[in-house]
Gaussian input, Z-matrix of N, CA and C with variables (Angstrom, degrees):
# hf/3-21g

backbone

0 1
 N
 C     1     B1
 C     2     B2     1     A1
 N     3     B3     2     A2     1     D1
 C     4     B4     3     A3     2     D2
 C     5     B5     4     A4     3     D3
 N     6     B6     5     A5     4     D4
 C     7     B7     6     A6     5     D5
 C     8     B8     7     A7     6     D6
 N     9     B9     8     A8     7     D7
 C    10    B10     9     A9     8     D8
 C    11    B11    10    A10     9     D9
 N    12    B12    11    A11    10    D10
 C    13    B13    12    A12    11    D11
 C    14    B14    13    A13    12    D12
 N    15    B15    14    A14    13    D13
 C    16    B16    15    A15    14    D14
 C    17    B17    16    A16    15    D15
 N    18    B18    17    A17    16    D16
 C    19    B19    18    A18    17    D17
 C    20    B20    19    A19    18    D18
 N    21    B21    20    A20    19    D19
 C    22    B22    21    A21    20    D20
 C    23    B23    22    A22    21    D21
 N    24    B24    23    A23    22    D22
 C    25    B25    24    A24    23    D23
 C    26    B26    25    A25    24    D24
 N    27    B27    26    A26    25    D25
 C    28    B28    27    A27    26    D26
 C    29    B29    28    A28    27    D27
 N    30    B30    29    A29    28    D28
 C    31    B31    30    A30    29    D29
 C    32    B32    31    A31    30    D30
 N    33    B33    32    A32    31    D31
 C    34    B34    33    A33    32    D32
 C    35    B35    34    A34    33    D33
 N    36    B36    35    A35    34    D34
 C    37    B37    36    A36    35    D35
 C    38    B38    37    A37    36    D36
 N    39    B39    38    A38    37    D37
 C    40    B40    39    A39    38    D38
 C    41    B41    40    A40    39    D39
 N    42    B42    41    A41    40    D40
 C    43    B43    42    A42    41    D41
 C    44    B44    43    A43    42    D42
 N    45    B45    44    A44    43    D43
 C    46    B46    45    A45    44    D44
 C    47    B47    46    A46    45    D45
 N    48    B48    47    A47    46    D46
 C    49    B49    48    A48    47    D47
 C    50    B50    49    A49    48    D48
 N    51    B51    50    A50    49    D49
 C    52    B52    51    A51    50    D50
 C    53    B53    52    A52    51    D51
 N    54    B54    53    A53    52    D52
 C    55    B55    54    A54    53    D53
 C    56    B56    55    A55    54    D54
 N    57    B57    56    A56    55    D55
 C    58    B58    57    A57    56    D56
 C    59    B59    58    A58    57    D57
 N    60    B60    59    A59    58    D58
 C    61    B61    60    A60    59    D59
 C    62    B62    61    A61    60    D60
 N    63    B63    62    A62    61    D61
 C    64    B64    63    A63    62    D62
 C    65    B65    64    A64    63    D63
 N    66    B66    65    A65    64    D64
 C    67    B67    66    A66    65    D65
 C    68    B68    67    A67    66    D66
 N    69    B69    68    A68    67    D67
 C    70    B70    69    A69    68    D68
 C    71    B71    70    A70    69    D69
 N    72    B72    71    A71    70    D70
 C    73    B73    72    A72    71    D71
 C    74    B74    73    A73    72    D72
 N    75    B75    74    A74    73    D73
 C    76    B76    75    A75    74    D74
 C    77    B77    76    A76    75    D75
 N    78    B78    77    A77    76    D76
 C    79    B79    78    A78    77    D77
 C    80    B80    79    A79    78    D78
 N    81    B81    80    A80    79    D79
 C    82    B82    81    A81    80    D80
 C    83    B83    82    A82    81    D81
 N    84    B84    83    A83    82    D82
 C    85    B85    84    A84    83    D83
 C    86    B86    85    A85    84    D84
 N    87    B87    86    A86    85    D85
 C    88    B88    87    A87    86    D86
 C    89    B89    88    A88    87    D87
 N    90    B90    89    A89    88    D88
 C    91    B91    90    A90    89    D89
 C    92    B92    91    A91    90    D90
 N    93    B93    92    A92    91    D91
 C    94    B94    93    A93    92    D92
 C    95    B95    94    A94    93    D93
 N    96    B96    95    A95    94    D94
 C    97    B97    96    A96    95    D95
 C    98    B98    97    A97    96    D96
 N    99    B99    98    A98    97    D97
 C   100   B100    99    A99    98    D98
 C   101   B101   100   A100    99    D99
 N   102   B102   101   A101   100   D100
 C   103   B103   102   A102   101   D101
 C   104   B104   103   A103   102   D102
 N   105   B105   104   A104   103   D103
 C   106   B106   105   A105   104   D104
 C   107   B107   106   A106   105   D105
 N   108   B108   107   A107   106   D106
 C   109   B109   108   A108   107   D107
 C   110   B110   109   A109   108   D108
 N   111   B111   110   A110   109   D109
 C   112   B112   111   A111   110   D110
 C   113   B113   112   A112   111   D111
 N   114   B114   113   A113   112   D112
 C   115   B115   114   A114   113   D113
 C   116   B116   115   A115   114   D114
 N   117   B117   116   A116   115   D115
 C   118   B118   117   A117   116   D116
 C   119   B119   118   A118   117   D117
 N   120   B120   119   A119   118   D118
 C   121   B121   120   A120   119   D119
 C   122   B122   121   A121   120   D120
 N   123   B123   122   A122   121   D121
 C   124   B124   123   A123   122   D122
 C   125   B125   124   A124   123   D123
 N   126   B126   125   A125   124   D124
 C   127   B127   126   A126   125   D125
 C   128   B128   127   A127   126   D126
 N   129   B129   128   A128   127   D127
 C   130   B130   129   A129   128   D128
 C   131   B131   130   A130   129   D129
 N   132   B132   131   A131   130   D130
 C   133   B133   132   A132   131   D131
 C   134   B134   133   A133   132   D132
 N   135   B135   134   A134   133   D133
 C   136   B136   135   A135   134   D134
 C   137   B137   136   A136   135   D135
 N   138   B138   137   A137   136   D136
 C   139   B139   138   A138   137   D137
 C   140   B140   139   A139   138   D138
 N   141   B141   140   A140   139   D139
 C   142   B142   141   A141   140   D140
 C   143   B143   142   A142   141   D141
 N   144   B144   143   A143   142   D142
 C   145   B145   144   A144   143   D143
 C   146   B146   145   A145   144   D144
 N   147   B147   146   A146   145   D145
 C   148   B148   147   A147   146   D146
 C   149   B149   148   A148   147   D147
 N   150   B150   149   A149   148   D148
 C   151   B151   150   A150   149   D149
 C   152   B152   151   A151   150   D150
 N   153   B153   152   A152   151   D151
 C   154   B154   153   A153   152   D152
 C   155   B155   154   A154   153   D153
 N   156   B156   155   A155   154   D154
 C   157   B157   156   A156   155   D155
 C   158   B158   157   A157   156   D156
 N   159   B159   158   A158   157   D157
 C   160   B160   159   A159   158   D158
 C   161   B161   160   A160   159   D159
 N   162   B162   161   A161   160   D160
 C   163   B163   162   A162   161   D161
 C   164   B164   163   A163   162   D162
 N   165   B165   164   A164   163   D163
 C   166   B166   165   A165   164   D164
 C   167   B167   166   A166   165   D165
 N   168   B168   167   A167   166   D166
 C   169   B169   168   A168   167   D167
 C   170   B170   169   A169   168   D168
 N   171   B171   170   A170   169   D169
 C   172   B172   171   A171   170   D170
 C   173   B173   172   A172   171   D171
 N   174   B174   173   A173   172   D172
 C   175   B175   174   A174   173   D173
 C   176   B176   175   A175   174   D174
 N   177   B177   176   A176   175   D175
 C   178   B178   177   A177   176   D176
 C   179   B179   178   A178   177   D177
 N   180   B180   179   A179   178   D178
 C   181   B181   180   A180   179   D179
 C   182   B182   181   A181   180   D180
 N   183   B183   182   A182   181   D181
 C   184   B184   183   A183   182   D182
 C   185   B185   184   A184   183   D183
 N   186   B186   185   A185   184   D184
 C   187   B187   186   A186   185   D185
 C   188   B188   187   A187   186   D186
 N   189   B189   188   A188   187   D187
 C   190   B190   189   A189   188   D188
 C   191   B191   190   A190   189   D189
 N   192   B192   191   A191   190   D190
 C   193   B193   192   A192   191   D191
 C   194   B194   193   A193   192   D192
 N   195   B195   194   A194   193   D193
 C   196   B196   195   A195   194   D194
 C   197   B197   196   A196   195   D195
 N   198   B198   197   A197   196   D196
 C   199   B199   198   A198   197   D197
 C   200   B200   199   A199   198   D198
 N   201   B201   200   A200   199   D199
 C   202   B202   201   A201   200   D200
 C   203   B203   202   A202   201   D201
 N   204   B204   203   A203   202   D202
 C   205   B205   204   A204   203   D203
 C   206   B206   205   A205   204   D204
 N   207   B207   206   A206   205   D205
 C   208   B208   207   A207   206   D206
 C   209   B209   208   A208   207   D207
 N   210   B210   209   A209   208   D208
 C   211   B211   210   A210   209   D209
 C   212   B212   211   A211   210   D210
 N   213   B213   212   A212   211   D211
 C   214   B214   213   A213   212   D212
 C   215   B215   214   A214   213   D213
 N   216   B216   215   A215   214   D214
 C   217   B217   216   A216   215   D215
 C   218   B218   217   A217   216   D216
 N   219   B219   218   A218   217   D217
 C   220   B220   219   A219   218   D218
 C   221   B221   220   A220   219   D219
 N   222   B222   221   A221   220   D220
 C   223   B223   222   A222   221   D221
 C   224   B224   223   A223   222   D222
 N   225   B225   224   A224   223   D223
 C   226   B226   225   A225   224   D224
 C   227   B227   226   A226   225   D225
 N   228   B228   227   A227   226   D226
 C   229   B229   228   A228   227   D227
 C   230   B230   229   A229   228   D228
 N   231   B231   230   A230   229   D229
 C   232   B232   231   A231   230   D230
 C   233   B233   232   A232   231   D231
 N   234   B234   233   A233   232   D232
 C   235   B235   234   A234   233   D233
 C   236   B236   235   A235   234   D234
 N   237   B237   236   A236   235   D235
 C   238   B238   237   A237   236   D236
 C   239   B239   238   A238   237   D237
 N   240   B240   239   A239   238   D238
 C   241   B241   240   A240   239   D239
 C   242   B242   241   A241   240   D240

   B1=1.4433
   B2=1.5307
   B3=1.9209
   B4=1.4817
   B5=2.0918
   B6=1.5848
   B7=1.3760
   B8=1.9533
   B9=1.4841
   B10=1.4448
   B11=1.1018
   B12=1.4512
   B13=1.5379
   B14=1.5522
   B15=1.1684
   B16=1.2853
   B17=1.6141
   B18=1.5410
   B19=1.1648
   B20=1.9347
   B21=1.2783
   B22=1.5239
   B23=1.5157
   B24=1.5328
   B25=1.1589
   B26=1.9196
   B27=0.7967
   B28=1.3915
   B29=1.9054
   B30=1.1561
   B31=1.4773
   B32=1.7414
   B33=1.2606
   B34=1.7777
   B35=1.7004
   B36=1.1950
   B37=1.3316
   B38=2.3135
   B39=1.5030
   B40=1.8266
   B41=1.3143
   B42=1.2874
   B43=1.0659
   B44=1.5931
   B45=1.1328
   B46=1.4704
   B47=1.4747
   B48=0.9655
   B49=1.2727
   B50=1.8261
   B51=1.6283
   B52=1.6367
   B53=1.6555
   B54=1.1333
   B55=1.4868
   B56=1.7549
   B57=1.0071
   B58=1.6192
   B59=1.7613
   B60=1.1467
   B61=1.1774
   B62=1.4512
   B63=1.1630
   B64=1.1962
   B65=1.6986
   B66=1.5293
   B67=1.2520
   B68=1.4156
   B69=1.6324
   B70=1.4448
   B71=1.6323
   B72=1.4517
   B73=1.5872
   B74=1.4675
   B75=1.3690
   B76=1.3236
   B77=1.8462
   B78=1.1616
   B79=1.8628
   B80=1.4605
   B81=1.4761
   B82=1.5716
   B83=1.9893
   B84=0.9820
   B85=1.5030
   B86=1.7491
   B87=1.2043
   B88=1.6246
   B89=1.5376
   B90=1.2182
   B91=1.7529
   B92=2.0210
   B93=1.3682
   B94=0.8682
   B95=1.1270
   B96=1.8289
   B97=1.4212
   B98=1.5928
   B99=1.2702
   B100=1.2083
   B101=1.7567
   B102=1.6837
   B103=1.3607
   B104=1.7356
   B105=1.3138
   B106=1.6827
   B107=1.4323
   B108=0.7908
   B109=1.8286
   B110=1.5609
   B111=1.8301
   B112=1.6695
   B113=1.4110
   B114=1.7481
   B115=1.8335
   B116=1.4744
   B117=1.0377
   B118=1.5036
   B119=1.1843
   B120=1.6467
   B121=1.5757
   B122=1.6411
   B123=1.1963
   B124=1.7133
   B125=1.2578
   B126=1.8364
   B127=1.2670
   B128=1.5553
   B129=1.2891
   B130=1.5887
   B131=1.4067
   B132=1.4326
   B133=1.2097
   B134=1.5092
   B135=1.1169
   B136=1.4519
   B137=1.5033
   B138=1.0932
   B139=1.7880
   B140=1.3107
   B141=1.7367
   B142=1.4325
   B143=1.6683
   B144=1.5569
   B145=1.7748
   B146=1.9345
   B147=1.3219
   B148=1.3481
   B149=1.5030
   B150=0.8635
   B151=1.7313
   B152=1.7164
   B153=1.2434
   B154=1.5623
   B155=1.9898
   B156=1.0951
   B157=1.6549
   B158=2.4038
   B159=1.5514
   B160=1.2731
   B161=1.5960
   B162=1.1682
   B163=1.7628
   B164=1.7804
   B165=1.6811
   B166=1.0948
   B167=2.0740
   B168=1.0684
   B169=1.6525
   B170=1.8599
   B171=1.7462
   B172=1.1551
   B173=1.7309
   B174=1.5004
   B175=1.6961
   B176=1.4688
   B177=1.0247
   B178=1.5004
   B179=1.7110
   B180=1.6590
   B181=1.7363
   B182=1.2136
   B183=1.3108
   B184=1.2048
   B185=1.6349
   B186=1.9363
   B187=1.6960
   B188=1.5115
   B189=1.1390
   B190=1.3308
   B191=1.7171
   B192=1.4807
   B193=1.7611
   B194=1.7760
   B195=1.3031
   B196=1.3738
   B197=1.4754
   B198=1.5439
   B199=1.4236
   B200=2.1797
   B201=0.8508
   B202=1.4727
   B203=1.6505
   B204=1.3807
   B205=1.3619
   B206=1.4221
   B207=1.4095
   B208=1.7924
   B209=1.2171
   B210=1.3243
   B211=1.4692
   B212=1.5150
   B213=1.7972
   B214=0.8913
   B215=1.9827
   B216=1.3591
   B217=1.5000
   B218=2.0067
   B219=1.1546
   B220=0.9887
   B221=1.4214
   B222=1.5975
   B223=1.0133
   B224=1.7469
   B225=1.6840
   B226=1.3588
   B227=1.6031
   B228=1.4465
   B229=2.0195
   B230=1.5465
   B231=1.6619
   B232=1.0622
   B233=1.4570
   B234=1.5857
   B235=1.9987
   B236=1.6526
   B237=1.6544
   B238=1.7781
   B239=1.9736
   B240=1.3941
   B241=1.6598
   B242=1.7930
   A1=108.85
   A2=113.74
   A3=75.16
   A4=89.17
   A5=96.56
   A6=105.03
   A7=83.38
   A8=113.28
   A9=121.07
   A10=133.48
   A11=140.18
   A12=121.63
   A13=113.98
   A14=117.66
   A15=127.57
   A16=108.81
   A17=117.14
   A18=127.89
   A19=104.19
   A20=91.15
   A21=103.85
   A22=119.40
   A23=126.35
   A24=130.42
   A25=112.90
   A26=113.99
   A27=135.07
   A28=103.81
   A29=132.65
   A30=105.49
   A31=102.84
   A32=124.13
   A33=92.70
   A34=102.33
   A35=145.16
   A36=139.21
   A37=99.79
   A38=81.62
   A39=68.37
   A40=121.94
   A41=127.45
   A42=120.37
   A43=115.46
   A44=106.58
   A45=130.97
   A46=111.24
   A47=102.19
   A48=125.46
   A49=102.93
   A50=93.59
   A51=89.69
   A52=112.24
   A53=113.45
   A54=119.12
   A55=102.27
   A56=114.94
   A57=107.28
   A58=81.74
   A59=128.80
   A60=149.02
   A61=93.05
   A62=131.76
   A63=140.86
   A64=120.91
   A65=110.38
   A66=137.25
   A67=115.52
   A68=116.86
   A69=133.71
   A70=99.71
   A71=123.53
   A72=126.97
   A73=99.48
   A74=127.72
   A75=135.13
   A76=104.17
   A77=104.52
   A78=124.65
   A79=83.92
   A80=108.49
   A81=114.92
   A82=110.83
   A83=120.83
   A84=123.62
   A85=92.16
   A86=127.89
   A87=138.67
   A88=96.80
   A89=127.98
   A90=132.20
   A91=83.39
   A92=119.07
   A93=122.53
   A94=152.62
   A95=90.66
   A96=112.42
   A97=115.26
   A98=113.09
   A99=110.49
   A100=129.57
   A101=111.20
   A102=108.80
   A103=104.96
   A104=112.03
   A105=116.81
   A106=105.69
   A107=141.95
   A108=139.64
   A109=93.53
   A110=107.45
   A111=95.39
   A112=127.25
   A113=97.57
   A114=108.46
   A115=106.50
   A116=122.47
   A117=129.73
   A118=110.21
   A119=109.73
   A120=131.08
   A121=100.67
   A122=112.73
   A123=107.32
   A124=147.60
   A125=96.61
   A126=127.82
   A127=100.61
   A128=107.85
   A129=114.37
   A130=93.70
   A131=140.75
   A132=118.32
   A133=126.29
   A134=135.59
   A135=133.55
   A136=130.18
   A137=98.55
   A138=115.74
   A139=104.98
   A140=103.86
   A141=113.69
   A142=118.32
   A143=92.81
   A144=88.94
   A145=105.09
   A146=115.82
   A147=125.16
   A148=121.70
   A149=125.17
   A150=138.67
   A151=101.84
   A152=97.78
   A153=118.43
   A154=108.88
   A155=66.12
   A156=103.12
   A157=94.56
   A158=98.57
   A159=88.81
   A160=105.87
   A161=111.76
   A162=118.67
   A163=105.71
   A164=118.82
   A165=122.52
   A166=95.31
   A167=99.92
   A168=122.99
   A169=111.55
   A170=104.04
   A171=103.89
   A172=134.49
   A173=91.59
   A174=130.01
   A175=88.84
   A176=176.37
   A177=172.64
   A178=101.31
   A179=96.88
   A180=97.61
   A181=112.39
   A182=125.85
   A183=130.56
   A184=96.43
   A185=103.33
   A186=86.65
   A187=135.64
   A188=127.63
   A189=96.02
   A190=94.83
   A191=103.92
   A192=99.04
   A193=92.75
   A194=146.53
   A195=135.65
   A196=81.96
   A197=103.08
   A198=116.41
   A199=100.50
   A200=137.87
   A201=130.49
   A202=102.19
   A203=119.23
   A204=131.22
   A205=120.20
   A206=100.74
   A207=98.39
   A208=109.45
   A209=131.48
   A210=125.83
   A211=117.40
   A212=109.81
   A213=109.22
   A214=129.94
   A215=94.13
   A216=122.01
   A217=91.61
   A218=121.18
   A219=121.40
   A220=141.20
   A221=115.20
   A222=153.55
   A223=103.73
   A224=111.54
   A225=115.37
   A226=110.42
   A227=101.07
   A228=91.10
   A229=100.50
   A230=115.78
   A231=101.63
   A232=138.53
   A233=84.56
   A234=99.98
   A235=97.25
   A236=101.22
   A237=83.30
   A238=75.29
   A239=133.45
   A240=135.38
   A241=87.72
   D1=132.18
   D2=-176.66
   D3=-128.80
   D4=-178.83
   D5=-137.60
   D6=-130.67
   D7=142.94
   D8=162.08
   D9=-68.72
   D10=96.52
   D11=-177.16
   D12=-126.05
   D13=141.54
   D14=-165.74
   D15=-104.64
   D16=137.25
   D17=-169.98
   D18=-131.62
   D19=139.01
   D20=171.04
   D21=-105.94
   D22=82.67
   D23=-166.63
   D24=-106.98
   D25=173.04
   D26=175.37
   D27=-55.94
   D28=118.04
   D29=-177.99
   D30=-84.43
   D31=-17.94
   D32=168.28
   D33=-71.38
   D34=-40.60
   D35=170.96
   D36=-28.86
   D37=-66.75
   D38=-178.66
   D39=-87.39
   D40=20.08
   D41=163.43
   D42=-95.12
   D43=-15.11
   D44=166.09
   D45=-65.64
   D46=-52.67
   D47=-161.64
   D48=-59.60
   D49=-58.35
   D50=-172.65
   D51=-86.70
   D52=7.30
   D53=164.79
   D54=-76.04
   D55=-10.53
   D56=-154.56
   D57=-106.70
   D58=-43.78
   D59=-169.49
   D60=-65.21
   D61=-66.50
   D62=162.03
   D63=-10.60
   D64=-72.16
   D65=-168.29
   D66=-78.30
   D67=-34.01
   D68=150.43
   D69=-43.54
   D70=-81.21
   D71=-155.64
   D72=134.88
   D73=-39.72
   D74=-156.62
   D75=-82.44
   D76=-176.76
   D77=-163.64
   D78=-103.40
   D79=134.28
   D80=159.93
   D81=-50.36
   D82=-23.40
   D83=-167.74
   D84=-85.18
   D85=-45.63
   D86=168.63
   D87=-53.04
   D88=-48.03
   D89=-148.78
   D90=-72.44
   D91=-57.94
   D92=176.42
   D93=-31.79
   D94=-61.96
   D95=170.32
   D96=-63.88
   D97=-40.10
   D98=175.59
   D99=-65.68
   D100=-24.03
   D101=170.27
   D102=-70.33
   D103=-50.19
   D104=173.03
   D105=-45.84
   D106=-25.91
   D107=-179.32
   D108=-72.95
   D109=-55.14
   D110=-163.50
   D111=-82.80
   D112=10.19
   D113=168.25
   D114=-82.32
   D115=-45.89
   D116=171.31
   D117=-52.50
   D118=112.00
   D119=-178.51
   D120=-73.96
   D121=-40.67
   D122=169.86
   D123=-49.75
   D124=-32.95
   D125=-174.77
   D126=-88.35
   D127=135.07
   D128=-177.38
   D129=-125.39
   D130=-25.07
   D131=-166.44
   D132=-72.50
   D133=140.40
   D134=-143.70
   D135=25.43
   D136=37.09
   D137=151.08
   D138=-93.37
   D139=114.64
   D140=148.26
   D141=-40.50
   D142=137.12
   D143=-171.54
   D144=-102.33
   D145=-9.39
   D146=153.51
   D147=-71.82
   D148=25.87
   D149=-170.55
   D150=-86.31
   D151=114.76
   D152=163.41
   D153=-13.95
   D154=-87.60
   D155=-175.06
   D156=-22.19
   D157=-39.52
   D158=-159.51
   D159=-77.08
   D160=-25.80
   D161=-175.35
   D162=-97.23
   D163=16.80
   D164=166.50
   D165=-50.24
   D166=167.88
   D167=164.89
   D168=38.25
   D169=12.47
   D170=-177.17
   D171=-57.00
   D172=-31.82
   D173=175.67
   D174=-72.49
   D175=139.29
   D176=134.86
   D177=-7.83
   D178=-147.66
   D179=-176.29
   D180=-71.20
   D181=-172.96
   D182=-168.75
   D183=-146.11
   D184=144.04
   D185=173.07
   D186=-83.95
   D187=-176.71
   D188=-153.17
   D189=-107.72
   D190=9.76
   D191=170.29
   D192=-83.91
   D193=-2.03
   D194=-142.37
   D195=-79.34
   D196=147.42
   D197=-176.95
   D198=-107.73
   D199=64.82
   D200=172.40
   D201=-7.26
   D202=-83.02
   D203=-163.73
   D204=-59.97
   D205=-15.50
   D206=161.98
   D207=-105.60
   D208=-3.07
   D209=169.27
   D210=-79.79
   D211=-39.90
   D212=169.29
   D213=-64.91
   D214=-33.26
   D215=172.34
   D216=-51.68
   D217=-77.27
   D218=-176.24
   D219=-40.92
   D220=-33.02
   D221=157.57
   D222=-45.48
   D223=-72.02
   D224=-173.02
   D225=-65.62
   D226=-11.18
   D227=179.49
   D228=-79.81
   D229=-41.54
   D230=-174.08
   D231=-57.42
   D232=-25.82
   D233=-165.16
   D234=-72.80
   D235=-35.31
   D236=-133.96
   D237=-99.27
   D238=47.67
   D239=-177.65
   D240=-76.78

């Protein structure tokens, strides 16, 4: 069932917004609904199941000097030698 709700946003945000909506194919109200689905930890339907986010902390903790952006940095010198 679906329901009207009104939002007070930034207009370059929605002018952004429906350009993106645009270039997708889909309705800014679709563009929407679908990011609101992928905040909802409950909601699984069209959540990618390869998603970053899910194999975060898989390795256990991490220290807290660990630098991400030089590991990753490091990573791309090696691959792409």
């Amino acid at each position: 069932m679906n329901a009207k709700l009104t939002l007070s946003l930034d207009s370059k945000v929605i002018e952004s917004a429906k350009k993106l909506s645009k270039k997708k194919g889909t309705s800014l109200s679709k563009l929407v609904e679908n990011y609101l689905r992928q905040l909802d930890p409950l909601n699984t339907k069209g959540r990618k199941k390869s998603s970053i986010m899910e194999l975060k902390g898989i390795l256990g903790a991490v220290p807290k000097d660990f630098d991400y952006r030089e590991e990753r940095y490091n990573h791309l010198m090696e691959k792409h030698k």
